[in-house]
N, C-alpha and C positions, 0 to 999 in steps of 0.2 A: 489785765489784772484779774485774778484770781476772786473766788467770793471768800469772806472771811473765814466759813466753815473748814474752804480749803485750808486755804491760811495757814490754820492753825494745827492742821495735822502733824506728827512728830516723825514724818517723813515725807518726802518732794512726791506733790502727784506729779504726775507725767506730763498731764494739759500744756501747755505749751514747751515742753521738752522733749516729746516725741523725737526729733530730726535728732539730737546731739545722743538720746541713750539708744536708738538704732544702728548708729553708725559707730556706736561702741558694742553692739552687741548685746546691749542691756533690756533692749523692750525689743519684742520678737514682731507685734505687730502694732501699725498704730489706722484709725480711723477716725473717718469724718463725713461729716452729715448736712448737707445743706442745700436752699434752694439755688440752684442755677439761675435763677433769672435776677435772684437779691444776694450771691454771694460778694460780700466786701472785698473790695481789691486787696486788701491786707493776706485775708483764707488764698486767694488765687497765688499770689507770691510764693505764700509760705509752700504750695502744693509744687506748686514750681519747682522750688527746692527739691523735693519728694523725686518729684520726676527726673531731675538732673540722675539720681542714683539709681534710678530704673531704669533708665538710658545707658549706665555704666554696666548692667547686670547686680549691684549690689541687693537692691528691696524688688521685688514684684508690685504690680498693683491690679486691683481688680476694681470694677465698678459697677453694683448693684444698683438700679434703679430701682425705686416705690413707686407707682402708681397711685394718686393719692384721690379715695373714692371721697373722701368729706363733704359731706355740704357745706358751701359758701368757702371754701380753701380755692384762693383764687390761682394756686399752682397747681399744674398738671402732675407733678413729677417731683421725690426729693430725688438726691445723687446721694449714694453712701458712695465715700473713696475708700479704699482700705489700701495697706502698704504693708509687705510684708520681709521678712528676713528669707533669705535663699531656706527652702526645704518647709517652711511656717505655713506654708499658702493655707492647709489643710484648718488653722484658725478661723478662715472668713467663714466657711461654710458655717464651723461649728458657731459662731457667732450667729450667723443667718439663725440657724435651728434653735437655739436657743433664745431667739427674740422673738419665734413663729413658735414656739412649743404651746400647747394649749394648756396647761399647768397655769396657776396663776403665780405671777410674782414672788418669789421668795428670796431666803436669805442663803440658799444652794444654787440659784440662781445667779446671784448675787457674786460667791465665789467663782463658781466655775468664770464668771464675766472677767472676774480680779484676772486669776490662772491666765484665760486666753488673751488680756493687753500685760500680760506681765510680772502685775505684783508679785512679792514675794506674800511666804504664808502669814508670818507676820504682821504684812503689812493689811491684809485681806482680814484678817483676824478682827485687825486694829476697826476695824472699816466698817465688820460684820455686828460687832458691839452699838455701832451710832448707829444701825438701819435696824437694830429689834428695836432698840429703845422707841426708834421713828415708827415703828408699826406695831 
């Protein structure tokens, strides 16, 4: 279930429709982030899926490990998975660099994020309006 902010958007985020707008050609990449030692069997299934079509040549996938230096983070490691469209791979990196950039946080940030899972400009627009208002 979605949180309500999603909800309410006046178009379908992608969160749980990543597999169906891929396989239509509609979202060029999709990702996911989490611990290996606490991922819910439900994430494991759905990736499964994923895999099925990376086993066919349809999507790529790459996987990024974090190293996680925190005090008292009782995990060693997240997993980022990334899944990509034939010819798209070159997103993940740009994603990587974009979350390692040392610039702080903004709303150019913000787009180019929309751009590399997808959105349309509209839809980034729509998006870019609720995150000045938030900051």
């Amino acid at each position: 279930m979605l949180p309500e902010g999603l909800r309410n958007l006046p178009y379908l985020v992608h969160t749980n429709r990543e597999l169906g707008l891929m396989l239509r050609g509609q979202k060029p990449m999709a990702c996911f982030m989490d611990f290996p030692e606490i991922m819910p069997e439900c994430v494991v299934r759905y990736l499964r899926m994923f895999d099925r079509y990376v086993e066919q040549g349809r999507f790529s996938k790459r996987l990024h490990i974090h190293h996680i230096t925190a005090k008292g983070c009782p995990y060693p490691e997240c997993h980022e998975i990334f899944y990509t469209l034939p010819g798209e791979e070159w997103r993940v990196q740009a994603k990587l660099d974009l979350y390692n950039s040392p610039e702080s946080w903004s709303a150019s940030h913000e787009r180019k994020l929309g751009e590399l899972l997808g959105y349309t400009d509209w839809q980034i627009d729509f998006w870019l309006r609720g995150f000045r208002e938030a900051n």
